[in-house]
C-alpha positions as CSV (number, residue, x, y, z in Angstrom):
1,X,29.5,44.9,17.4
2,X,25.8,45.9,16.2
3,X,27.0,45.3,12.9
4,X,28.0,41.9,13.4
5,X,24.7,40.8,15.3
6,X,22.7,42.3,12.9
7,X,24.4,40.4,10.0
8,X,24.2,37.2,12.3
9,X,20.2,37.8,12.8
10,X,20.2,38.5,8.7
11,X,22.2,35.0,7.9
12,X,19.6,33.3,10.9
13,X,16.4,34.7,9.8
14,X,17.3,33.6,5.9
15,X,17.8,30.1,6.5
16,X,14.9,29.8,8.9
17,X,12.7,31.1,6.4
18,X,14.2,29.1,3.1
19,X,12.3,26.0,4.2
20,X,9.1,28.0,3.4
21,X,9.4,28.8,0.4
22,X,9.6,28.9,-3.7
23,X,12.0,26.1,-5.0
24,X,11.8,22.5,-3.9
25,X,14.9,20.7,-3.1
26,X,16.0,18.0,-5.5
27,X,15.4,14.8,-4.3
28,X,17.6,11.9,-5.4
29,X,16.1,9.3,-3.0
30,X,12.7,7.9,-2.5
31,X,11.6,5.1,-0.4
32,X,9.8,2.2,-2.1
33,X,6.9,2.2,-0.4
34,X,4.6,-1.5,-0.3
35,X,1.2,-1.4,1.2
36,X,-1.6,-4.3,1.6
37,X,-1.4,-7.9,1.3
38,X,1.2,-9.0,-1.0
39,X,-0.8,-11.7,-3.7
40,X,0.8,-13.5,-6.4
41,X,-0.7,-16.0,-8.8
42,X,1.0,-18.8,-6.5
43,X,-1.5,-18.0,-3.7
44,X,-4.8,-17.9,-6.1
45,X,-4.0,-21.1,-7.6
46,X,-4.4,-23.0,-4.5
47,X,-7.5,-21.3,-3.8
48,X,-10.4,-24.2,-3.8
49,X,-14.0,-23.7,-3.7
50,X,-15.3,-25.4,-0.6
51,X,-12.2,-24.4,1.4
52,X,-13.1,-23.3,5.2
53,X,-12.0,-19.6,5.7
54,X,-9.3,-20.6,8.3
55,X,-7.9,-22.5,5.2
56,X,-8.3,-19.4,3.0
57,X,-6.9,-17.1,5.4
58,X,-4.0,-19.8,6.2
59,X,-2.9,-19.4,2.2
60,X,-4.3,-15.7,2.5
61,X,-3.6,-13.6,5.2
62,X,-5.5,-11.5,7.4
63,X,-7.9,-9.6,4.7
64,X,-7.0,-6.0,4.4
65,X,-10.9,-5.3,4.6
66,X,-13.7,-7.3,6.2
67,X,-16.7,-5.0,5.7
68,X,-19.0,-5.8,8.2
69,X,-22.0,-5.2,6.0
70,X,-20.6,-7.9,3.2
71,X,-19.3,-10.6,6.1
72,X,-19.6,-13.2,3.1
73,X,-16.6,-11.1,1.0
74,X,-13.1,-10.5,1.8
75,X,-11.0,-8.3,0.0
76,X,-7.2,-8.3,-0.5
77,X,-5.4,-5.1,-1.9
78,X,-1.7,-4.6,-2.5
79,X,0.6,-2.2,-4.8
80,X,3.8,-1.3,-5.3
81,X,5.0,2.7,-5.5
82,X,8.3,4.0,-6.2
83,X,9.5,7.9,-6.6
84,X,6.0,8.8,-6.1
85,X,4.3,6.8,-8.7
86,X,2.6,3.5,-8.1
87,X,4.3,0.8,-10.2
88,X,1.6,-2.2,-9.5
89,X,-1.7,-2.9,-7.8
90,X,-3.0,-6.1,-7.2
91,X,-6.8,-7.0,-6.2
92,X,-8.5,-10.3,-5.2
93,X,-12.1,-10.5,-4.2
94,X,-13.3,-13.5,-2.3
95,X,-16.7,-14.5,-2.1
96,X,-17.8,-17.1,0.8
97,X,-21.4,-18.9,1.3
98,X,-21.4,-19.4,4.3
99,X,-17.9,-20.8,6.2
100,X,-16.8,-22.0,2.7
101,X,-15.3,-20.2,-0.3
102,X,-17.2,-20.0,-3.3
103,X,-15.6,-18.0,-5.7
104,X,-12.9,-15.4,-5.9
105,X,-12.8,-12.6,-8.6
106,X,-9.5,-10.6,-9.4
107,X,-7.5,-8.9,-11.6
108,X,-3.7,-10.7,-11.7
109,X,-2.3,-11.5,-14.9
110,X,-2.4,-15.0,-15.8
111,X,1.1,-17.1,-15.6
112,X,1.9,-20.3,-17.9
């Protein structure tokens, strides 16, 4: 009777404690993880300068950050990761004078 508690304690304390230690697990499945405000080239081309910012943020979004010390810049951030690794980031930059967009700077590849 002893003998068999103590061996069921043994088998109980040894899998509570292999999640603590040494060798990882394999893992066969991550989750593709998508973060920010998707952009494509689609959305920058309509983009005009002299466009209100409701019109901007119509095409837009919501901008992931609106610094509050740079109220005349939005920016837009998105990327891609998969298994750990991030497959593609994507930037834009607006830049407003006032209620109405000046310029925008970023860095998507350029489609024909």
């Amino acid at each position: 009777m002893l003998s068999t508690s103590l061996r069921t304690a043994a088998v109980l304390l040894a899998s509570l404690t292999a999640g603590c230690g040494g060798t990882p697990l394999p893992s066969f499945y991550s989750v593709p993880v998508r973060q920010g405000n998707y952009i494509d080239q689609n959305m920058v081309d309509r983009l005009q300068p002299g466009m209100t910012r409701q019109q901007v943020q119509r095409i837009m979004g919501t901008p992931l950050v609106a610094d509050p010390f740079h109220q005349n810049r939005w920016d837009y951030y998105y990327s891609y990761s998969r298994g750990g690794s991030v497959e593609e980031q994507r930037h834009i930059t607006l830049f407003f004078n006032g209620d109405l967009l000046s310029h925008a700077s970023n860095d998507l590849p350029r489609t024909n």
